[in-house]
Structures are given as C-alpha cells and as structure tokens.
C-alpha positions as CSV (number, residue, x, y, z in Angstrom):
1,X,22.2,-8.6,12.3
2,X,21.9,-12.1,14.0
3,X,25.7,-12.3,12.9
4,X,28.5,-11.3,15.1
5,X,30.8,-9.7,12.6
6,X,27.5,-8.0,10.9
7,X,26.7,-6.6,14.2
8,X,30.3,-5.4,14.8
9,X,30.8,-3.7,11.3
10,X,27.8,-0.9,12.8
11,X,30.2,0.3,15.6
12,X,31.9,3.1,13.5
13,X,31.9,5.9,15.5
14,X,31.8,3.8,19.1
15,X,33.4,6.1,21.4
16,X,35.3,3.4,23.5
17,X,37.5,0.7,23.1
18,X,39.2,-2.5,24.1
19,X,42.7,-1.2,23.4
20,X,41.8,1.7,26.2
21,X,40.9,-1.2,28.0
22,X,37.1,-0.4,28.3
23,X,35.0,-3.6,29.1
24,X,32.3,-1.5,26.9
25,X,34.3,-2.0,23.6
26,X,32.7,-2.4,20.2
27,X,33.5,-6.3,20.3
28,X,31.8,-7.1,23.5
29,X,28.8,-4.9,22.3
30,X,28.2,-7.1,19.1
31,X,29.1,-10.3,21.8
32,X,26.6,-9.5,23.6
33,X,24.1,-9.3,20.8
34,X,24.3,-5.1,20.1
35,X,24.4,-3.6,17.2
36,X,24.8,0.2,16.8
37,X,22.0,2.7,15.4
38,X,23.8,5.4,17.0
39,X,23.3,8.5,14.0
40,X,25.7,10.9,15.9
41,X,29.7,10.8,16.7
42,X,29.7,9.5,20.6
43,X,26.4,8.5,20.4
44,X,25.9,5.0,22.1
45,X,22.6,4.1,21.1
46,X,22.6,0.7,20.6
47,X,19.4,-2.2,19.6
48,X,19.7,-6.0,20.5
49,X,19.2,-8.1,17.3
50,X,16.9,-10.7,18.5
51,X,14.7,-9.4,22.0
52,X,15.1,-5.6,19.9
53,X,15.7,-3.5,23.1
54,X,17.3,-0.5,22.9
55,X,19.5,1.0,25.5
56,X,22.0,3.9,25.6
57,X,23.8,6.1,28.0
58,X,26.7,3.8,28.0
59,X,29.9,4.1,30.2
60,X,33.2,2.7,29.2
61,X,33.2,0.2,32.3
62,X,29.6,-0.9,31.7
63,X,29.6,-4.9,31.1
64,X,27.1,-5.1,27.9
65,X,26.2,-8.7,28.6
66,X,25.6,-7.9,32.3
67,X,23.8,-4.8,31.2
68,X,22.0,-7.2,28.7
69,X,20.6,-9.2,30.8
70,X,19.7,-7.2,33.6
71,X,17.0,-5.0,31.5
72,X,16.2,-8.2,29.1
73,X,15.9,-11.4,31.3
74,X,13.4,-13.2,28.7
75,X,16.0,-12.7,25.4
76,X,16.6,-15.7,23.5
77,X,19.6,-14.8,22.9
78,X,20.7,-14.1,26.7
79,X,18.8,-17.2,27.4
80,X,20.7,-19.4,25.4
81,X,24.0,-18.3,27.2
82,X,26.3,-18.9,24.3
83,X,28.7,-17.5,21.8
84,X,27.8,-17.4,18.0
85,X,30.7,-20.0,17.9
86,X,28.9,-22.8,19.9
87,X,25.6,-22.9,18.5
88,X,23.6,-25.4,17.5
89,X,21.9,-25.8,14.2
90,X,19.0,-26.4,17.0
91,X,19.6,-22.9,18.9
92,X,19.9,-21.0,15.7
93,X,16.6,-22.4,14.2
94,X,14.8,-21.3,18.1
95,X,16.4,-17.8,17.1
96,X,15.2,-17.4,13.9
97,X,12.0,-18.7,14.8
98,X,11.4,-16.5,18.3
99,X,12.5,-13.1,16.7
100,X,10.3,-14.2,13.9
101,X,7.2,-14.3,15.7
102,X,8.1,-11.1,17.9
103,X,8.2,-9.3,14.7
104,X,5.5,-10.5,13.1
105,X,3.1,-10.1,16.8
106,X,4.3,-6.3,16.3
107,X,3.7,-5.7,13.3
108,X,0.3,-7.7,13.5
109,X,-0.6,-5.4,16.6
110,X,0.3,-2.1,14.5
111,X,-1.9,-3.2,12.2
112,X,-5.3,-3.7,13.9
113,X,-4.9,-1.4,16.0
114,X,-4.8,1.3,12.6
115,X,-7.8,-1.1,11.7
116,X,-9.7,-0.5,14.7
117,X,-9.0,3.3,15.2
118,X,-10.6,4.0,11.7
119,X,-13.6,2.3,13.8
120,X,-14.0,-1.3,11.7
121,X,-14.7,-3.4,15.0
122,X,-12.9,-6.5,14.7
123,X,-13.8,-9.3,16.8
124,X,-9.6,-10.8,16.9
125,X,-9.7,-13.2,20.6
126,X,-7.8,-15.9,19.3
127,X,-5.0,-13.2,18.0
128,X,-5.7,-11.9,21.8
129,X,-5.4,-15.3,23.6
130,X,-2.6,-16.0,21.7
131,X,-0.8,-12.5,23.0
132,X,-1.7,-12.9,26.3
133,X,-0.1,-16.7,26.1
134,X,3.3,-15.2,24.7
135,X,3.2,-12.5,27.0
136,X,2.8,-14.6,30.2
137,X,4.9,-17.3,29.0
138,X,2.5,-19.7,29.2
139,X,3.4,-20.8,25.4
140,X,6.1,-23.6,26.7
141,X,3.9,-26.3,26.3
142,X,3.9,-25.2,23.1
143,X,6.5,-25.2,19.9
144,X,7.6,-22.0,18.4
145,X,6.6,-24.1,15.1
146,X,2.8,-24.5,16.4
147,X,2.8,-21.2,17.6
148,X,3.7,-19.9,14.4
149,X,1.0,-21.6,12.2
150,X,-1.6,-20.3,15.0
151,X,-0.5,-17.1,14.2
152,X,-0.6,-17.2,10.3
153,X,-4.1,-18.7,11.0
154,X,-5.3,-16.1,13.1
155,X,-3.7,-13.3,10.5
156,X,-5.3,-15.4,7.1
157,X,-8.3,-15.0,9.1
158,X,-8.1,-11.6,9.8
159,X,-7.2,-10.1,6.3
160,X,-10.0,-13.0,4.4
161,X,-12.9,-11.8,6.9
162,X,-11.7,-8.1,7.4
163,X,-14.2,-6.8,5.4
164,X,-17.6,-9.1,6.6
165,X,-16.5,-7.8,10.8
C-alpha cells in the first residue's frame, strides 16, 4: 500500500467524490496516504499505510491531509511533506525502513507479552530501553539502520535464550 495508485484501487465503494466536488474524494484519500478497509457500502473506514492509524466518520468537506496530520503529527509520511512524485530514493528508503521497525516493535510486543502471560518471566530491558527510546523520540541520534540491527539483536536474543529465562 506504500503506492499511490495501490492505495487508490481500495476506494470502491467511497461514498464521495471529486466530481461532486468533495475535498474528501477517493484521490486525496490515497494522497494523503489512506487506503480503504471499509467492508460495508458508505463505510469510510480508512488505515494510513505507513504510521497505520485508522480513522473514520468522514465528511465530504473533511481535508484528509489536514485530518492526517492533526491525529498523526509523528507520521513519516506526513513528516516528509511530499507527493509520491517527488521522492527521493533517500525518503523512500526512511519509509520502508520506519514502517518496518513499527511493525516489527508490534508484532515483537504481541509476542512477549503472550510469552509472559503463560508466566515464562523474561528479563527483555534492552527490548524495553529500546521502546521507551522510540517512543520518546529520543532515537535521532540514532539511524533507522542502527536501530534496526539493535532490534534483530534484542529479538535473536530473545527467541535463542527463551527457554534458559
């Protein structure tokens, strides 16, 4: 979904319209990094393809990007302020890279925490520290490239030693 006209090709059933002249059409949606996972007719459930937010209750006047950014400031894909059109092989690379680690941190996080609810106490700090980092921001000193080793690390580590904690 990190492609505009992949993005755009989900708004089947989008109830409103640039030819109506709605600013909420099904082009600036997937401009403004939306893709539909609307099930029903009308339905305007939408899910940004790189910060994953979800939103819905959409109007036909509401500006997505405005919208966007006001209920995702940190998105990398807000934050970079561009169309598809003018990126960089740079910018795309920090996208791919970003949304990687966001996914991965989830799915990590799903994972121990199964692990410790069935009670196998797991002593994970440097997973921890690195979270609290990411979460505060306080990773900028740092490359997405360095963070994503530490993170393979600190998961290799996890799923070797899983058994011995």
């Amino acid at each position: 979904m990190m492609f505009y006209r992949n993005r755009l090709k989900t708004f089947t059933s989008w109830p409103f319209s640039s030819e109506n002249g709605d600013t909420c059409s099904a082009e600036s949606m997937a401009g403004a990094g939306f893709y539909s996972i609307s099930k029903k007719r009308n339905d305007t459930s939408v899910k940004c393809f790189c910060c994953f937010k979800e939103l819905d209750g959409w109007e036909e006047m509401d500006n997505p990007w405005e919208e966007h950014k006001r209920h995702q400031t940190n998105c990398t894909f807000i934050m970079l302020d561009k169309t598809e059109q003018k990126w960089t092989l740079g910018d795309y690379i920090e996208l791919q890279q970003r949304m990687s680690i966001k996914y991965l941190v989830s799915t990590f996080i799903r994972y121990v925490l199964v692990v410790v609810s069935e009670k196998h106490y797991i002593s994970f700090l440097s997973f921890l520290t690195f979270l609290i980092l990411y979460k505060q921001r306080k990773y900028c000193f740092l490359s997405a490239e360095i963070l994503f080793n530490y993170f393979f690390v600190c998961l290799f580590f996890f799923l070797t030693f899983q058994d011995e904690l």
